[in-house]
C-alpha positions, 0 to 999 in steps of 0.5 A: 494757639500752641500745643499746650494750650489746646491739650488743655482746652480739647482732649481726645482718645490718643491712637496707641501704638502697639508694643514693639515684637522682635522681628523673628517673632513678627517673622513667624507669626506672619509665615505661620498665618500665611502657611497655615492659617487654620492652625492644624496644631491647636488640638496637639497642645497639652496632649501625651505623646500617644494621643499625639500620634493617634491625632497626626496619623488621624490628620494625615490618613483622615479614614483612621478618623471617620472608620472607627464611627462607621455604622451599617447604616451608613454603609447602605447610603453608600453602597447606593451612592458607589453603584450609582457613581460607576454606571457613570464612571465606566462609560465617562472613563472609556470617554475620556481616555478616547479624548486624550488619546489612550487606550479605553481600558486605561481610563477604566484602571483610572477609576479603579486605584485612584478613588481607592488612594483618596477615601482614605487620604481625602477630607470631604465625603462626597467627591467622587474621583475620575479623570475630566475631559478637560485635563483629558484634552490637555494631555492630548494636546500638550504631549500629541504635539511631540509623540503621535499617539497613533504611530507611537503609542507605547512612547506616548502612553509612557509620557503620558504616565510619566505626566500624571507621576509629575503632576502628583508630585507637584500636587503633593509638594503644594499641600505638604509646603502649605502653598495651597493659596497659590490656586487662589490665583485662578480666579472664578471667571479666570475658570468659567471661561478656560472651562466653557472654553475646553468643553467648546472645543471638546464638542467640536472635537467630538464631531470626528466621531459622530461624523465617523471621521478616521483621520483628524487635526490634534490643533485644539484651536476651532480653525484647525478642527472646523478646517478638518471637518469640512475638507474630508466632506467625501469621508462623513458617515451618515449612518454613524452621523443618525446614530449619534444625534440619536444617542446625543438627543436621548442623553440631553432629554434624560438631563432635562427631565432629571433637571426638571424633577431632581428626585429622578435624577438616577435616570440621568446620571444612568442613560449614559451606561443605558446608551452604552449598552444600548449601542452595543447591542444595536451594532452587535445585531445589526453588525453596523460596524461593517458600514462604518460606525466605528467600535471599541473592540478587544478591551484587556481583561484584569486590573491594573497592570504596574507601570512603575517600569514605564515611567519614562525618566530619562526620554528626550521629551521629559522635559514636555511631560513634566510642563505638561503634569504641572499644567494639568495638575494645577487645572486639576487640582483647582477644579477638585478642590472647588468642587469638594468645598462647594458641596462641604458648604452645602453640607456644612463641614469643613475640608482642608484644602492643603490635605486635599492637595495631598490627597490628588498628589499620593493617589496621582502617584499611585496611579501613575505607577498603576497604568492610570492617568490623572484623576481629580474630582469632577462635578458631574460624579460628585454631583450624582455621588451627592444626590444619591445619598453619598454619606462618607469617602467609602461611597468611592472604595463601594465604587472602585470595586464596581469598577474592578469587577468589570475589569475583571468580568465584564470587559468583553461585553465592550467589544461592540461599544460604538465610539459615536456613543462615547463622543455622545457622552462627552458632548453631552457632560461638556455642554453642562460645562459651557454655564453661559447664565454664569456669565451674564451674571458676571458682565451684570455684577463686574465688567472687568471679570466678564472681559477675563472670562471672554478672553480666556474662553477666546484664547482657548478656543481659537488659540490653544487651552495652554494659550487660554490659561496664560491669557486668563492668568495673565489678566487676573494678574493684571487685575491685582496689580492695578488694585494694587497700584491705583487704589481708590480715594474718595472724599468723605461728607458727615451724614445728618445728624450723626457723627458719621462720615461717608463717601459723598459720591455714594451717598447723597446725603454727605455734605462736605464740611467747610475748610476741612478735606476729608480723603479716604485711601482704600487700601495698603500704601506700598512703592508700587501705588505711592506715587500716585497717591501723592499726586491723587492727594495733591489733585483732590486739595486743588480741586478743594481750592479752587472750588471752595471761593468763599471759605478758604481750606485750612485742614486735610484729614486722611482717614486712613483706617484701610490701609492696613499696612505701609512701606518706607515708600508709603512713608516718604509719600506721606513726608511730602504731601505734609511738605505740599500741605505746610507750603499751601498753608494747610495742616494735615491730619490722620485718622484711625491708622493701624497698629501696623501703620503706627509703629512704622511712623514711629520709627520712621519719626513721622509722627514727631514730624507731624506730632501726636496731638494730630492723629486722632482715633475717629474722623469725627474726633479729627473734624470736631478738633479741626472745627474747635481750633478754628471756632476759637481763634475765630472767636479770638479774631473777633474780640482783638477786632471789637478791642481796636475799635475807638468808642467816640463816647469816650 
C-alpha cells in the first residue's frame, strides 16, 4: 500500500515540530535556566528605577526586607530563642575550637561576628551559625599535617585564618556565579556517610581527653588513634576517665528525656553549659587539676581582635591553606544549606540557595579578618533555634550578643572548665550525628546508594575524612555516569481494556501485541549511551524473532517520550538500527518524540529517511496504524487468494 493511500484511509495526530530559535536565543534561555532557574529578576520588571534599587538592596541584604515588618512581639519569640541558642553556643564554640586544635577563645569570637554578618545577609530565619565538629577536624587534619600547632602555634592559627578567608571566598564566588547546583553532587548518602564517618572519628579522638592523655596522633584514620590509645596505657587517668563517663552519661540522659518529651527540650539544649559550669565548680573545690584532670586555663578578655594582618598570603603552605578552605567550605556549605532548607520546608518558605552562599562566603571573610575560623549552620543550634520558638534571623544578632558579653565579662569564670568536659560535649553532639536508622533505610529503599554511603564512611574512618570525601564523590560520579551510559529499556504491553501500554515486567497484566515490538528508551540519547542502545535495541528485536515461531515480527516502535534530548550520535544510532530493521524486513516507528528530539531529526533529515507518516503522537496511534496496515493488506491477501481458486461449477 503506498503512501497515499494509507493517509487517506488511517489518519492520525501529526508530531509538530517546533518553530526553529536562533542559537543565541536557545543559548541564553539554556544558561539563564541553568544559572538562575527561579528567576530572581521577574519582580524588577516594569518598576521605576527607585523601586529597583529599593528591591536589589532588598535582595542582596535580605534584613533591609524583613526589619521594617519588625514587631516587639517578634522580638520576644527571638530574644528567647538568642538566650537559649548561646547556653549552647559557649560550651560547643570552646569544643570545637579544642577539635581543630586552637585556642578555646577563638571559637568563641567564632560565634560572635559571623552570626551577626548572616542576620542581615542570610534568607532562612532559623539557622543558627557557629562552627561544627566536622569542618573543626578537617582544619586539624588538613593543615596539622604541615605546621604543628603545639610547637607552632602562631604559624598555624595564621593558616588557619587564612583557610577560613579562602573558603569564603569561595563560597561567595559559587553564589555570586550562580554554580549553587555544583553542591547538588554531594549526594544524601554521599553526606550520611562522610558525617557518620567524621563523628566516629571525632569520638574516638575524644577518648585523648576523657583518658586525660597529653600526647596524641593527628591521623584521623581509626588505626592510628586506636594505636595512640592503648600504647600509652601507663599514662590513662582514672580520675578524668570517671569524670567524663559521668558528664557523657548525664548529657545523653538529658537528650534522651528531651527526646521522649519534645516540650523539654530546653533541658537538653542546657546541660551542656549545665556541665560547664558544673565542672568547674567541682574542680575549683576539690582543686582536681593537680591530679590530672586537665583545664582550660586563662581565656583573653575582650572581643574580637583583628586579624586581617595575620592572613598569611605569602607563607610557603598558602597553597595547603587554600586546598584546605575549599574542602571545608564546599563540606560546609553543603551541610548549612541542607540544614536552612530543611527547616524552610517545615516552615514553608522558600531560601535561596545562591544567596545563602553568599551569605557563608561574606561572613567567612568577615570573619577571617576577625580572629574567628569557619562558621556554618549546624543542626543541632538550628535545631534548639527552631524549638525555642525562633521567628526571624535577629534570634542569631540576640545570640552574638550573648556571646560578646561573655567575652566581655565572663571569661574568667573558665579558668576551671575541665577539658573532659568538652570532649563530653562533643561525644555527645557527634553521636547524634552517626543516624545509622538512616542507613537501613538506604540499604531497603537503594542498594547502590547504601554501598556509597558504607564506602564513604570506611574511607574516612580507616583512611582520612579527605580520602572519604573523594571516595564518596568519586562513586556518586560514578553512579551518574552509568545513568547516563546504560540507561533502561523495557518492552511495553497494552493494559486490558485500554489504550494504555505499560512495562510488561512491571505489570503483569501487559500482553505483547503480536508482530508489533513496543521498546521504551528511558533517558536522553547522548555519545556516551548510543552504542549500547543500538546493541540493546538490536538484542530486544532477536529475542522477539526467535521467540515469536508462529506469528512473524513486522513493526519495532520506540516510544521515545523520555528522551528528553538527543545528540548527532544518538542520531546515527537511530540511522542504523533503521538500517538493522530495513535488512531484517522490519519497519520502524517513533512514538511521542520531544520537541528538542524532532528539530534535531529534522536537520538531521532522519525524518525524511524514516518519513513523517511514521512517527506518530502516542504508542497506541503507532500500534492501532501498524495493526490497520496489516489487517488490510491481511485482508488483500486473502481476496487476491479466494479470486485465484477455479469454480469447478463453472
Amino acid at each position: 500500500m503506498g503512501n497515499a493511500d494509507f493517509d487517506d484511509q488511517y489518519s492520525h495526530q501529526k508530531v509538530e515540530i517546533p518553530p526553529p530559535k536562533p542559537f543565541l536565543k536557545t543559548l541564553k534561555s539554556c544558561v539563564k535556566e541553568t544559572l538562575f532557574p527561579d528567576d530572581p529578576f521577574r519582580k524588577f520588571k516594569k518598576q521605576p528605577l527607585t523601586k529597583k534599587l529599593t528591591l536589589g538592596l532588598q535582595y542582596f541584604v535580605p534584613i533591609l526586607d524583613w526589619a521594617p515588618r519588625y514587631t516587639f512581639q517578634l522580638f520576644k519569640a527571638d530574644f528567647i530563642a538568642g538566650i537559649t541558642i548561646a547556653s549552647l553556643a559557649v560550651p560547643q564554640g570552646i569544643s570545637y575550637a579544642g577539635l581543630a586544635n586552637l585556642p578555646p577563645v577563638i571559637g568563641l569570637y567564632s560565634s560572635f561576628v559571623p552570626p551577626m554578618v548572616y542576620a542581615m545577609l542570610g534568607s532562612s530565619k532559623h539557622l543558627a551559625i557557629g562552627n561544627v565538629a566536622v569542618p573543626s577536624l578537617l582544619i586539624s587534619a588538613m593543615l596539622g599535617r604541615v605546621v604543628n600547632p603545639h610547637d607552632n602555634p602562631k604559624l598555624y592559627l595564621q593558616l588557619v585564618f587564612t583557610a577560613t578567608f579562602f573558603a569564603g571566598v569561595f563560597q561567595a564566588s559559587l553564589g555570586l556565579l550562580r554554580l549553587g547546583f555544583i553542591v547538588d553532587f554531594l549526594s544524601h548518602a554521599t553526606i550520611l556517610g562522610f558525617m557518620g564517618g567524621a563523628a566516629t572519628v571525632v569520638c574516638l579522638q575524644q577518648l585523648k581527653g576523657i583518658l586525660g592523655l597529653v600526647h596524641f596522633t593527628h591521623e584521623t584514620d581509626i588505626v592510628s588513634v586506636m594505636r595512640s590509645i592503648f600504647s600509652q596505657l601507663h599514662q590513662w587517668r582514672w580520675e578524668s576517665g570517671v569524670l567524663g563517663c559521668c558528664f557523657l552519661f548525664f548529657l545523653l540522659l538529658t537528650r534522651y528525656f528531651s527526646k521522649k518529651k519534645p516540650a523539654f527540650f530546653w533541658i537538653s539544649c542546657m546541660a551542656p553549659l549545665t556541665s560547664v559550669i558544673l565542672g568547674s565548680v567541682l574542680v575549683y573545690f576539690t582543686h582536681a587539676e593537680k591530679n590530672g584532670v586537665q583545664v582550660i586555663g586563662h581565656l583573653k578578655k575582650g572581643i574580637n581582635p583583628p586579624s586581617y594582618s595575620e592572613l598569611a598570603f605569602s607563607s610557603q603552605y598558602l597553597t595547603t591553606a587554600i586546598k584546605t578552605g575549599i574542602v571545608t567550605g564546599v563540606i560546609a556549605m553543603a551541610e548549612g544549606i541542607a540544614v536552612g532548607r530543611s527547616f524552610a520546608i517545615v516552615e514553608n518558605y522558600h531560601i535561596d540557595g545562591n544567596k545563602e552562599m553568599i551569605a557563608f562566603g561574606m561572613m567567612n571573610i568577615a570573619g577571617s579578618c576577625t580572629s574567628c575560623y569557619l562558621t556554618t549552620g549546624p543542626f543541632s543550634r538550628t535545631a534548639v533555634n527552631f524549638n525555642a520558638g525562633c521567628k526571624t534571623a535577629a534570634s542569631s544578632i540576640v545570640m552574638a550578643t550573648a556571646v560578646m558579653i561573655t567575652l566581655l565579662l565572663l571569661t574568667p569564670l573558665f579558668h576551671y572548665t575541665p577539658l573532659v568536659v568538652l570532649s563530653s560535649i562533643i561525644i555527645s553532639a557527634m553521636l547524634g550525628i552517626i543516624d545509622y536508622n538512616a542507613a537501613i533505610h538506604l540499604w531497603k529503599v537503594d542498594k547502590y546508594d547504601f554501598l556509597v554511603c558504607i564506602c564513604s564512611f570506611i574511607g574516612v574512618v580507616f583512611g582520612s575524612v579527605e580520602v572519604g570525601l573523594i571516595v564518596a564523590v568519586a562513586m556518586s560520579l560514578l553512579r551518574i555516569l552509568l545513568f547516563v551510559a546504560r540507561p533502561k529499556t523495557f518492552v511495553l504491553g497494552k493494559i486490558p481494556n485500554s489504550m494504555t501500554y505499560r512495562n510488561t515486567e512491571q505489570y503483569s497484566a501487559a500482553s505483547r501485541v503480536p508482530e508489533v515490538l513496543i521498546i521504551h528508551i528511558d533517558a536522553p540519547i547522548y555519545f556516551a549511551n548510543a552504542s549500547y542502545l543500538r546493541e540493546r535495541i538490536s538484542r530486544w528485536i532477536e529475542e522477539k524473532q526467535r521467540t515469536s515461531t508462529e506469528i512473524e515480527l513486522q513493526y519495532v516502535i520506540l516510544d521515545m517520550s523520555a528522551v528528553g534530548n538527543i545528540d548527532t550520535s544518538g542520531i546515527s544510532m537511530l540511522e542504523e538500527v533503521k538500517r538493522n530493521a530495513d535488512r531484517r524486513c522490519l519497519k520502524l516507528v517513533l512514538a511521542n518524540p520531544g520537541g528538542e528530539v524532532m528539530k534535531k531529526l529534522d536537520k538531521s533529515n532522519f525524518i525524511d529517511k524514516i518519513g513523517k507518516e511514521w512517527i506518530y503522537v502516542t504508542v497506541g496511534e503507532a500500534v492501532n496504524a501498524c495493526n490497520y496496515i496489516l489487517h488490510t493488506c491481511k485482508f488483500q491477501s486473502e481476496r487476491i487468494e479466494s479470486s485465484t481458486i477455479p469454480d469447478d461449477n463453472v
